[in-house]
C-alpha positions as a Markdown table, in Angstrom:
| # | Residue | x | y | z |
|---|---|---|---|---|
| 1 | Unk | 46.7 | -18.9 | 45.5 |
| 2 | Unk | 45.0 | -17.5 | 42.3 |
| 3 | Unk | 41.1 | -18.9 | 41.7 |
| 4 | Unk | 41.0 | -21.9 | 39.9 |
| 5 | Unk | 38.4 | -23.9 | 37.6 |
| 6 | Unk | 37.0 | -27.1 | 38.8 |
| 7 | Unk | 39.8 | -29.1 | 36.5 |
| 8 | Unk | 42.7 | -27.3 | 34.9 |
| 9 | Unk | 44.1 | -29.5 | 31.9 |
| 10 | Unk | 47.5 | -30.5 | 30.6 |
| 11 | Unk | 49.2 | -32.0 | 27.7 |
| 12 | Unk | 51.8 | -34.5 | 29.3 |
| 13 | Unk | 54.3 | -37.0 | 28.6 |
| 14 | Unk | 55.3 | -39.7 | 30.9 |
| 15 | Unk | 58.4 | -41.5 | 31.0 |
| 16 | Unk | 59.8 | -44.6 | 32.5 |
| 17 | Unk | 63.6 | -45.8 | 32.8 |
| 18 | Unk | 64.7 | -48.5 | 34.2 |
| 19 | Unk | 69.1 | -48.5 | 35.0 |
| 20 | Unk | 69.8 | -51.9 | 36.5 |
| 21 | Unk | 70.0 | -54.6 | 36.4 |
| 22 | Unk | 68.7 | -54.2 | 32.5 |
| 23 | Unk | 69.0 | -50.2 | 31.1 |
| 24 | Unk | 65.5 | -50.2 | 29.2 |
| 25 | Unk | 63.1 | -47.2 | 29.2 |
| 26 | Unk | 60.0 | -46.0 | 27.1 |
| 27 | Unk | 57.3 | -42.5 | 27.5 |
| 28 | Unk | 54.2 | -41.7 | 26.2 |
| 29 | Unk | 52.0 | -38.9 | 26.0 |
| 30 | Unk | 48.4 | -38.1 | 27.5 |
| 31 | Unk | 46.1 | -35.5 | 28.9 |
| 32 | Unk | 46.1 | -35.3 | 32.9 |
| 33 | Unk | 43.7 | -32.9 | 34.7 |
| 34 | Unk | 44.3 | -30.6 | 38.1 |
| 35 | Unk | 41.1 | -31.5 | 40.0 |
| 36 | Unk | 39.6 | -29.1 | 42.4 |
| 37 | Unk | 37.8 | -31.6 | 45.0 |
| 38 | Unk | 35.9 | -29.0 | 46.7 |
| 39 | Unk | 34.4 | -27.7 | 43.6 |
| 40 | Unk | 33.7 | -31.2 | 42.0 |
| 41 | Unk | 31.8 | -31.9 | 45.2 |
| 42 | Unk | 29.5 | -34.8 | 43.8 |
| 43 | Unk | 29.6 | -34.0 | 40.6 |
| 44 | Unk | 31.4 | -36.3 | 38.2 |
| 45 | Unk | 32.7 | -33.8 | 35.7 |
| 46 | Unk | 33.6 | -30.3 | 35.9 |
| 47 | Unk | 31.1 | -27.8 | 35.7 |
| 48 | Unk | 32.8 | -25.8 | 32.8 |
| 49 | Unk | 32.4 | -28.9 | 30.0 |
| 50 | Unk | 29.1 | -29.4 | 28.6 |
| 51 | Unk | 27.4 | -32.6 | 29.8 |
| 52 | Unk | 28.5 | -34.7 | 26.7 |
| 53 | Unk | 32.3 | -34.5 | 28.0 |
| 54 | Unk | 31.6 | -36.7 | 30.5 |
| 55 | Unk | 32.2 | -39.3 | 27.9 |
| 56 | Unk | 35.8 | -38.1 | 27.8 |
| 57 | Unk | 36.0 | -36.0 | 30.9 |
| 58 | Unk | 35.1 | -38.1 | 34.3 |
| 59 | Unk | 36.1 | -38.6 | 37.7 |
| 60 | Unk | 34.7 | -41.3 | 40.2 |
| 61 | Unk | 35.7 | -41.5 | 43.9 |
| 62 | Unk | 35.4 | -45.1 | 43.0 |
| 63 | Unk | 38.5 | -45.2 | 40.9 |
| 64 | Unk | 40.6 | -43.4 | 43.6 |
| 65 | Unk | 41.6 | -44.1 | 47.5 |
| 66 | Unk | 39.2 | -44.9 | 50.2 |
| 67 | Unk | 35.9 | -46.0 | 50.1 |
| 68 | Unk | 33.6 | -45.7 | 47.2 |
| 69 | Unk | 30.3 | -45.3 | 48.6 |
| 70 | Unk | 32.0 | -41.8 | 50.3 |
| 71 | Unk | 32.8 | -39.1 | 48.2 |
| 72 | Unk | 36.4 | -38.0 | 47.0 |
| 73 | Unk | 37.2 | -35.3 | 49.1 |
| 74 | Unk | 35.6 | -36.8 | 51.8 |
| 75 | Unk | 37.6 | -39.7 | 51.6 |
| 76 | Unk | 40.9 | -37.9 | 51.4 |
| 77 | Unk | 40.1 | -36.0 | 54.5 |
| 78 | Unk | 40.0 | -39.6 | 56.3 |
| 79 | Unk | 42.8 | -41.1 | 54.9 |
| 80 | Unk | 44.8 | -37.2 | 55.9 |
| 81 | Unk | 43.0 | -38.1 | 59.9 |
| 82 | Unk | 44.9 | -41.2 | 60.2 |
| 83 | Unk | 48.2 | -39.1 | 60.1 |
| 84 | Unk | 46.7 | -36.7 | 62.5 |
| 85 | Unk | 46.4 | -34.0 | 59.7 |
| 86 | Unk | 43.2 | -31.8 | 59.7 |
| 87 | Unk | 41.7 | -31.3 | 56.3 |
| 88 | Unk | 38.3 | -29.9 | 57.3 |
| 89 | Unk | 38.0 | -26.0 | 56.0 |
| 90 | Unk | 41.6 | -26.5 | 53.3 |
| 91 | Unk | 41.8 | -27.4 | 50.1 |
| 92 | Unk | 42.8 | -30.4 | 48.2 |
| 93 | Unk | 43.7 | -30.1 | 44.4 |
| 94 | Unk | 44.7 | -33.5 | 42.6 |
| 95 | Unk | 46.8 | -34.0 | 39.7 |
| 96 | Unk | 45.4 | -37.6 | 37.6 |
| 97 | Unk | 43.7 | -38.7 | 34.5 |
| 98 | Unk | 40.2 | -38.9 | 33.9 |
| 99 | Unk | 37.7 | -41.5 | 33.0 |
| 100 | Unk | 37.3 | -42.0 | 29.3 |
| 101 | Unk | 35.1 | -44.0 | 27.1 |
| 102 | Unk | 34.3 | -46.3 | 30.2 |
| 103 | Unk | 37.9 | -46.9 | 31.6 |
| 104 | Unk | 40.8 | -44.8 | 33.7 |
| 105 | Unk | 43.9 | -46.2 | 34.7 |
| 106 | Unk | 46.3 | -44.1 | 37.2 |
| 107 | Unk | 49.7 | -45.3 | 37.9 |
| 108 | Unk | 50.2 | -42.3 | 40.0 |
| 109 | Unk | 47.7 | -39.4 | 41.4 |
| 110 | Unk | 49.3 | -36.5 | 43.4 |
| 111 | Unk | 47.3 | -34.9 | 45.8 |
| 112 | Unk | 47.8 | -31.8 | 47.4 |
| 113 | Unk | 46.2 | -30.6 | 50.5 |
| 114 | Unk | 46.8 | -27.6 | 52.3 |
| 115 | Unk | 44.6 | -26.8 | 55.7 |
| 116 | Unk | 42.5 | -24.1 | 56.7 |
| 117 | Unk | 44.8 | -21.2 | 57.2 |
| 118 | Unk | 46.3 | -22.1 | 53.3 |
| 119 | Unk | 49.7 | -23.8 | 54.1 |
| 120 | Unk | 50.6 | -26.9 | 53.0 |
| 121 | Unk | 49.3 | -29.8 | 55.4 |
| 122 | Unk | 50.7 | -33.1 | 53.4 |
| 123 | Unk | 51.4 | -34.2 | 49.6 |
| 124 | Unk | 49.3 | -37.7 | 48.9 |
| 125 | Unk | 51.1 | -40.0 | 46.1 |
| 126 | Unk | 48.3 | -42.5 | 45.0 |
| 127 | Unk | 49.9 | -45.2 | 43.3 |
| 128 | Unk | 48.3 | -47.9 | 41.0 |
| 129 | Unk | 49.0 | -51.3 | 39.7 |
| 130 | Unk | 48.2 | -53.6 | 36.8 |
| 131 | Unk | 46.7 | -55.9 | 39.7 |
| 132 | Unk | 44.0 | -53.7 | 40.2 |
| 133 | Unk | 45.5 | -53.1 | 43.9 |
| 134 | Unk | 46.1 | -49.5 | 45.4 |
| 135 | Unk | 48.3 | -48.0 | 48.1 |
| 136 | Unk | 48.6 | -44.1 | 49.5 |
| 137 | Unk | 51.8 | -42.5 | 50.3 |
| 138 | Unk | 51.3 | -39.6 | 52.3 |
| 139 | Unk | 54.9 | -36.8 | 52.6 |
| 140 | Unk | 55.1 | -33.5 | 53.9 |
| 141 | Unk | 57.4 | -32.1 | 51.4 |
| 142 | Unk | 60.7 | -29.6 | 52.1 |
| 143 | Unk | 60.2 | -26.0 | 50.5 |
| 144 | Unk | 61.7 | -27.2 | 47.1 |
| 145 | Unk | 58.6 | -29.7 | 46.9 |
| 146 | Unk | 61.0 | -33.2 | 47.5 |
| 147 | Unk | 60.6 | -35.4 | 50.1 |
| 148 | Unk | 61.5 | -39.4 | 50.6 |
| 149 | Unk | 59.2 | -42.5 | 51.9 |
| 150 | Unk | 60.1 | -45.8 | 51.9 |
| 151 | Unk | 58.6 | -48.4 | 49.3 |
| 152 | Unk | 55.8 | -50.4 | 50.3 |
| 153 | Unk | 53.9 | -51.3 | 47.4 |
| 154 | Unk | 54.5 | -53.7 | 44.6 |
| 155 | Unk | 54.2 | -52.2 | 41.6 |
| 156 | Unk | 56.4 | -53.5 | 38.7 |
| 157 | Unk | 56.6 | -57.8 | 38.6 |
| 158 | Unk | 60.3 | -57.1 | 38.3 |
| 159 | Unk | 60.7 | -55.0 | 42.0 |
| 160 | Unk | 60.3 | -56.1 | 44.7 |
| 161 | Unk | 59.6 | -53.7 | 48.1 |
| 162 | Unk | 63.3 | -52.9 | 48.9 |
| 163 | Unk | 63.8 | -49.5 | 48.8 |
| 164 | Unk | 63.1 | -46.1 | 49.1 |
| 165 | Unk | 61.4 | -43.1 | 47.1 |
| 166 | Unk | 62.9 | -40.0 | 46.6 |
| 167 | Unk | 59.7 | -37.9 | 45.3 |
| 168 | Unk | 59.6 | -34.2 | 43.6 |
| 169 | Unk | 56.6 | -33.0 | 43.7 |
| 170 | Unk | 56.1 | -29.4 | 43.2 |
| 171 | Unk | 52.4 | -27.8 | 42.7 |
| 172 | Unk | 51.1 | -27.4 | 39.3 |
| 173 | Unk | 50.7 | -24.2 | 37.9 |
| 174 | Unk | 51.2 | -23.6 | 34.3 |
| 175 | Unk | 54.0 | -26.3 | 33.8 |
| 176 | Unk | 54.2 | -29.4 | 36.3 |
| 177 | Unk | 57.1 | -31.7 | 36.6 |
| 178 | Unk | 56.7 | -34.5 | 39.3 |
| 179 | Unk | 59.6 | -36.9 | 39.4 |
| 180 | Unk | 60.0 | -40.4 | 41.7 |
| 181 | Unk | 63.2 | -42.2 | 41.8 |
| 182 | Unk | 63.6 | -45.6 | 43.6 |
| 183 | Unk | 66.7 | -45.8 | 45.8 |
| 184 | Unk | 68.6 | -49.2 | 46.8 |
| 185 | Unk | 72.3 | -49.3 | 48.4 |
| 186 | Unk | 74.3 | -47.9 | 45.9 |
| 187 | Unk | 71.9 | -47.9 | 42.8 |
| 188 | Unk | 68.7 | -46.4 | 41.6 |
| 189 | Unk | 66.9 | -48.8 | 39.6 |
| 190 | Unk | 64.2 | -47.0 | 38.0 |
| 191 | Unk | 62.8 | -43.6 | 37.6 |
| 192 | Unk | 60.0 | -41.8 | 36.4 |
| 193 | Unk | 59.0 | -38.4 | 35.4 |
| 194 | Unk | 55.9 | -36.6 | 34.7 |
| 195 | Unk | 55.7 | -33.7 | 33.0 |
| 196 | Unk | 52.9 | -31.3 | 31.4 |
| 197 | Unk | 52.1 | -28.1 | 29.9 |
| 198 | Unk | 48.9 | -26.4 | 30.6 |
| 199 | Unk | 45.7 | -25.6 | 27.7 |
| 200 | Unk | 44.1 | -23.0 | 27.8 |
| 201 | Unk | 40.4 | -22.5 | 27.2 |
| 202 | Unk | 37.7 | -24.5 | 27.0 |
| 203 | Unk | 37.8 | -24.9 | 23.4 |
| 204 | Unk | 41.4 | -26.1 | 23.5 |
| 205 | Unk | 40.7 | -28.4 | 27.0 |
| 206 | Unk | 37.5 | -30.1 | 24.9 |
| 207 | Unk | 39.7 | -30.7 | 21.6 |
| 208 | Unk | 42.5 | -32.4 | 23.9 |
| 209 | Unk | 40.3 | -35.0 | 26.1 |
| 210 | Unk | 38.3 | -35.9 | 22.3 |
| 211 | Unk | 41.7 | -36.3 | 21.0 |
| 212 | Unk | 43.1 | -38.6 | 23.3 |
| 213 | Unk | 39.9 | -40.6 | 24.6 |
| 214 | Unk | 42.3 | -44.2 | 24.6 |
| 215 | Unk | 44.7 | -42.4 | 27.0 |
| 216 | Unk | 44.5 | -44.9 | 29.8 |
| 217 | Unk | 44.1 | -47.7 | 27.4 |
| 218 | Unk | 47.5 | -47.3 | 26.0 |
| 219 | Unk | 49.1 | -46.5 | 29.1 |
| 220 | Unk | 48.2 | -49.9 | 30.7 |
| 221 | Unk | 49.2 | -51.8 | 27.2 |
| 222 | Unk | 52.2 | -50.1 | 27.1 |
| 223 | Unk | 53.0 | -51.5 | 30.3 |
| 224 | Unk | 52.1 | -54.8 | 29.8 |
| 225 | Unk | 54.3 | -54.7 | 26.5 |
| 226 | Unk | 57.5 | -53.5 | 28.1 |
| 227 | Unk | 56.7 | -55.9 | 30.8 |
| 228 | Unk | 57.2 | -58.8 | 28.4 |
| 229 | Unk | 60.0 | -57.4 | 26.5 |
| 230 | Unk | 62.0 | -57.1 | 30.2 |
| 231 | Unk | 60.8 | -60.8 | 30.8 |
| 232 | Unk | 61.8 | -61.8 | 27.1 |
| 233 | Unk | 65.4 | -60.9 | 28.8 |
| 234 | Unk | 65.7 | -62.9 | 31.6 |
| 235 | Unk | 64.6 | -60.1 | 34.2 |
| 236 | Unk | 64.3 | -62.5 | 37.3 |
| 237 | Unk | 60.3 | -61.6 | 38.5 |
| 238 | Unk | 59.6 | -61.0 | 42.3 |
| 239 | Unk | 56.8 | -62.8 | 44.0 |
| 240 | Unk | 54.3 | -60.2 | 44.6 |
| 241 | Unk | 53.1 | -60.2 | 48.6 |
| 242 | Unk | 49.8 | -59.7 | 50.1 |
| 243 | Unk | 48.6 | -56.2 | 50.0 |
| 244 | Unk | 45.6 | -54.8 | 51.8 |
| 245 | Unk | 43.6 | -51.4 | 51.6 |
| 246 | Unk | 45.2 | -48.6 | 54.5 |
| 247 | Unk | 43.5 | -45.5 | 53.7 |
| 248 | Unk | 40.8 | -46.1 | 56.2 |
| 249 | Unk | 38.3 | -48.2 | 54.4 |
């Protein structure tokens, strides 16, 4: 693959629809960032923003999987270990929002890590919820980027775990489109799509993370919003189970 900066940004929009038993969807748009790991190293922004971007522009191994007092990439190559896959000498690139004005919050993080000869090890989808809680899903994709895993995380008050993912997740390069679908016997409840389009220059990368420093902020009242408009409609909620840390903390 082509060099690469530390962080390569895009404009995005992400949207949510929801089929059954209640049809209701919504999107919004944001600014994601393709995050070198090995060039980030400990540094908390990239090196190609001026040190005042790091009010917009930020990236903490604490706000991602593993253990916080390790580094990011460092803690990616553990989780990959538990799965028997050998990170040491690859790459890993992620696709997820930054930190802005204090706050980040990440329904989704793709990771993609590729071993030392270059070929694709393993995808990592890091999913997030409004709980604060955390859970990994780790795929080795098919040649078209789709793969399938089955649900194990709570997510939305109105799913339960049933289920099972049907995940697209091609690498970035100037466009991204990343698309998960939950599967049940004979439906497919909700969906979600991410997709983005890349800026170029530094100029243009600054003027978009200024632009949209309440990024996170919205996504996660947006959330909470639709949340009580489904409840507002009788949308039975499921009791959400116990879930504890597996990416070898």
């Amino acid at each position: 693959m082509s060099p690469h900066p530390t962080a390569t940004a895009y404009l995005t929009r992400v949207r949510h629809q929801r089929t059954s038993p209640i049809k209701h969807g919504f999107s919004y748009p944001g600014i994601s960032y393709l995050v070198d790991l090995d060039k980030l190293g400990s540094s908390e922004r990239p090196a190609e923003l001026p040190w005042w971007a790091s009010a917009f522009t930020r990236f903490k191994a604490s706000d991602h999987l593993g253990d916080p007092s390790c580094s990011w990439r460092d803690n990616v190559t553990t989780y990959a270990a538990t799965h028997g896959i050998d990170l040491d000498g690859g790459t890993v690139r992620v696709l997820t929002g930054a930190r802005s004005l204090g706050y980040v919050f990440n329904p989704v993080s793709v990771y993609w890590c590729r071993d030392r000869g270059g070929a694709l090890a393993c995808v990592i989808a890091e999913v997030h919820n409004t709980y604060g809680e955390r859970h990994a899903y780790l795929v080795r994709p098919d040649e078209s980027g789709r793969a399938e895993v089955g649900k194990e995380f709570y997510v939305s008050p109105f799913n339960d775990t049933d289920g099972e993912y049907t995940m697209s997740l091609p690498e970035p390069d100037d466009e991204f489109a990343v698309a998960i679908t939950l599967r049940r016997t004979g439906e497919r409840p909700f969906a979600t799509t991410w997709t983005g389009r890349r800026i170029r220059g530094r100029g243009e990368t600054l003027k978009a993370a200024v632009a949209t420093p309440l990024a996170s902020y919205l996504v996660t009242t947006l959330i909470h919003l639709h949340g009580v408009r489904l409840w507002s409609r009788r949308l039975p909620i499921q009791p959400r189970p116990q879930h504890a840390p597996q990416e070898a903390v």
